[in-house]
C-alpha positions as semicolon CSV with decimal commas, in nm:
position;residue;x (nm);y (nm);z (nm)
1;X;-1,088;2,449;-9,138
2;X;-1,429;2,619;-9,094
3;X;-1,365;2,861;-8,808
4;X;-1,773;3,055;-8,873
5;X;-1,847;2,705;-8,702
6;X;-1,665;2,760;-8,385
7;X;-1,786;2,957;-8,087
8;X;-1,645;3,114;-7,804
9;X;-1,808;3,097;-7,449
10;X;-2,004;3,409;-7,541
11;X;-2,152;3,278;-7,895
12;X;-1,886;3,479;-8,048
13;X;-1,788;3,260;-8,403
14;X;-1,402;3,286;-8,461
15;X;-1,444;3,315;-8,818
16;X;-1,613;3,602;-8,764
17;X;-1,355;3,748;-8,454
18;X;-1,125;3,696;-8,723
19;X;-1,275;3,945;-9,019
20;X;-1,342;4,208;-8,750
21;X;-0,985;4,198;-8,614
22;X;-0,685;4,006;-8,546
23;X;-0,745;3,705;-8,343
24;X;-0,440;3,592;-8,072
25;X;-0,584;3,247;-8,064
26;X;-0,402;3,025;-7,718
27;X;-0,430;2,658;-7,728
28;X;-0,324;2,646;-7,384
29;X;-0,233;2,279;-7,160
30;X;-0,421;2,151;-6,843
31;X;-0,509;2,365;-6,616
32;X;-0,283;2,182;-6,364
33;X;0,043;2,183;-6,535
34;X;0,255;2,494;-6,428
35;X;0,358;2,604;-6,757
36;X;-0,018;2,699;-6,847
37;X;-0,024;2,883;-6,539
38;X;0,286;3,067;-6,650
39;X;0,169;3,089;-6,985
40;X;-0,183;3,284;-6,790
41;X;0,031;3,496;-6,584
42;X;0,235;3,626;-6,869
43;X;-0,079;3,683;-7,119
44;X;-0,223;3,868;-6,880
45;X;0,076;4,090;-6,810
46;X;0,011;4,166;-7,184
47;X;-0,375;4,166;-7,234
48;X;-0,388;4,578;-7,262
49;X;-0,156;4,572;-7,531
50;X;-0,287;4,316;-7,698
51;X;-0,615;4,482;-7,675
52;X;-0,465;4,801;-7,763
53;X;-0,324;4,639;-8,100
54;X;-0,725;4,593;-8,177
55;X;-0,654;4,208;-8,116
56;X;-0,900;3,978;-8,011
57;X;-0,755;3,773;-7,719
58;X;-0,943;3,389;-7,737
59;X;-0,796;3,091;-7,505
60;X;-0,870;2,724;-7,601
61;X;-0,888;2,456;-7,301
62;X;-1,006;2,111;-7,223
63;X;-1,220;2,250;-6,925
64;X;-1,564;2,298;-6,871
65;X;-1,616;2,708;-6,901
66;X;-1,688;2,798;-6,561
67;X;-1,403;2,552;-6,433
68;X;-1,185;2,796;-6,681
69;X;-1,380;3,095;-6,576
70;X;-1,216;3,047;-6,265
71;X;-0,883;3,030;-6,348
72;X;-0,887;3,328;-6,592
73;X;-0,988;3,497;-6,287
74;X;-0,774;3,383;-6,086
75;X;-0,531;3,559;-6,328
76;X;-0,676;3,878;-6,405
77;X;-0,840;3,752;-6,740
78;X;-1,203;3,781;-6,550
79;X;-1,447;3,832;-6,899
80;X;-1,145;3,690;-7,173
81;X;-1,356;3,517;-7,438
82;X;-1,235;3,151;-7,455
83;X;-1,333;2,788;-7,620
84;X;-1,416;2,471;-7,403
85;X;-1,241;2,169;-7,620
86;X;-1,230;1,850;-7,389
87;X;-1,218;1,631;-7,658
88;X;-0,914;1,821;-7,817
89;X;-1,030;1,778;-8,173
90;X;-0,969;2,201;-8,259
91;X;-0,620;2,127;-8,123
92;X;-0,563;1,906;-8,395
93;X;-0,752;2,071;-8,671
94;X;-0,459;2,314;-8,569
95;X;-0,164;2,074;-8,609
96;X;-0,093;2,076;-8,202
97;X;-0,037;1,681;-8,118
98;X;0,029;1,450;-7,815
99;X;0,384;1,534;-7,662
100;X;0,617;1,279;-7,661
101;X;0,811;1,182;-7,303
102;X;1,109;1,388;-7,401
103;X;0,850;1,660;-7,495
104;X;0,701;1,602;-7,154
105;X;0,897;1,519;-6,918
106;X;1,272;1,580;-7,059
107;X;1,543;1,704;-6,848
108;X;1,508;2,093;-7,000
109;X;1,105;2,086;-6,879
110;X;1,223;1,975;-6,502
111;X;1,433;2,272;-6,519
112;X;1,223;2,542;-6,662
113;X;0,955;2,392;-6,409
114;X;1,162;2,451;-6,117
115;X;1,224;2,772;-6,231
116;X;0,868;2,855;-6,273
117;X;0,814;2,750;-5,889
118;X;1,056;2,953;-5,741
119;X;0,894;3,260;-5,912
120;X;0,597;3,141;-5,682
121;X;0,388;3,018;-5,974
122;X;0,238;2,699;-5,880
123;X;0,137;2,402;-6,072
124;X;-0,138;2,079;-5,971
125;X;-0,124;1,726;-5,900
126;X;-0,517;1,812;-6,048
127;X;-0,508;1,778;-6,456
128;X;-0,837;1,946;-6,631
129;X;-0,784;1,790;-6,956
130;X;-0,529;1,590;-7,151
131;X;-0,205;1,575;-7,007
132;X;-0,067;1,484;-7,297
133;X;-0,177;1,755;-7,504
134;X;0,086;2,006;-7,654
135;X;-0,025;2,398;-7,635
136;X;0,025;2,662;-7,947
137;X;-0,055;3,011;-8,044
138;X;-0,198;3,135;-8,320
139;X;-0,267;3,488;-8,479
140;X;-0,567;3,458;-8,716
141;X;-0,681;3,761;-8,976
142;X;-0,943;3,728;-9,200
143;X;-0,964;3,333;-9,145
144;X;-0,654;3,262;-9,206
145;X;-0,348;3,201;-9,010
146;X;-0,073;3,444;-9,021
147;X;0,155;3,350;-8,797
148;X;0,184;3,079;-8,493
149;X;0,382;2,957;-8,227
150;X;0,416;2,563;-8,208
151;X;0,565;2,464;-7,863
152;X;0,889;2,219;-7,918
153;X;0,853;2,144;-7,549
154;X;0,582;2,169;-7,278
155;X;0,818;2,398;-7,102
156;X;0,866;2,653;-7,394
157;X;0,766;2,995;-7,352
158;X;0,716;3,215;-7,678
159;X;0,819;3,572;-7,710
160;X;0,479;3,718;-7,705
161;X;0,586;4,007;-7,785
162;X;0,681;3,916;-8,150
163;X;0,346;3,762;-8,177
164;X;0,157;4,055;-8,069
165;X;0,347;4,250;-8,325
166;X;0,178;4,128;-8,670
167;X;-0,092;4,241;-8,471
168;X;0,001;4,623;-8,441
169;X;-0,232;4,871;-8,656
170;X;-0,048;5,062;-8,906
């Protein structure tokens, strides 16, 4: 995978990103489906110390950029650098596939979802993107991968915090 050939909304080339500094690289769902917006609200309750781990904080969506502008925004991630992938072809030069029903729309994703909405988080009839399409994290150094989070289920939600670590200066 040639990440010097892939840009950010600012002209910024991941490859790049990724020799300067560690790279927390989201692959995130529609912008409609509640667990992206949980997976926005909880990134940005850790942006500072991701930024204060040197990390470079870069989102991957199926949106047009100032559709996602406005959601980062809407957020608190006004200004995050982030890649516009409608046709979802970087999510599978990462390995992150179609979910299957079960993956979907199984019993333990109802749940979590309901969950999600009584913490007054809020998901859309309004899909921005492939509703099929699984999310991931990834932490890139020096164009490589060094370590990742591939979701089992829509509904899963990583432990940031253990991802964020690798990223801690020494």
């Amino acid at each position: 995978m040639d990440l010097q050939n892939v840009f950010t909304n600012s002209h910024e080339s991941l490859g790049e990103l990724s020799q300067e500094r560690p790279v927390v690289l989201i692959f995130l769902r529609h912008f409609g489906c509640i667990f992206c917006r949980e997976a926005l609200h909880d990134i940005a309750e850790k942006q500072d110390k991701i930024e204060a781990n040197n990390a470079k904080l870069v989102f991957v969506h199926m949106a047009e950029n100032d559709i996602a502008d406005h959601y980062f925004k809407e957020y608190g991630l006004k200004g995050v650098s982030h890649i516009s992938n409608p046709s979802c072809s970087l999510y599978a030069e990462f390995g992150l596939s179609k979910g299957t029903f079960g993956q979907l729309f199984g019993l333990k994703t109802w749940i979590r979802g309901y969950q999600i909405k009584k913490k007054g988080i809020e998901g859309s009839l309004k899909q921005i993107g492939d509703s099929l399409q699984m999310p991931g994290i990834f932490i890139l150094f020096d164009n490589k991968i060094v370590d990742s989070y591939i979701h089992k289920n829509a509904s899963d939600r990583p432990d940031y915090d253990k991802l964020i670590a690798c990223c801690e200066i020494n």
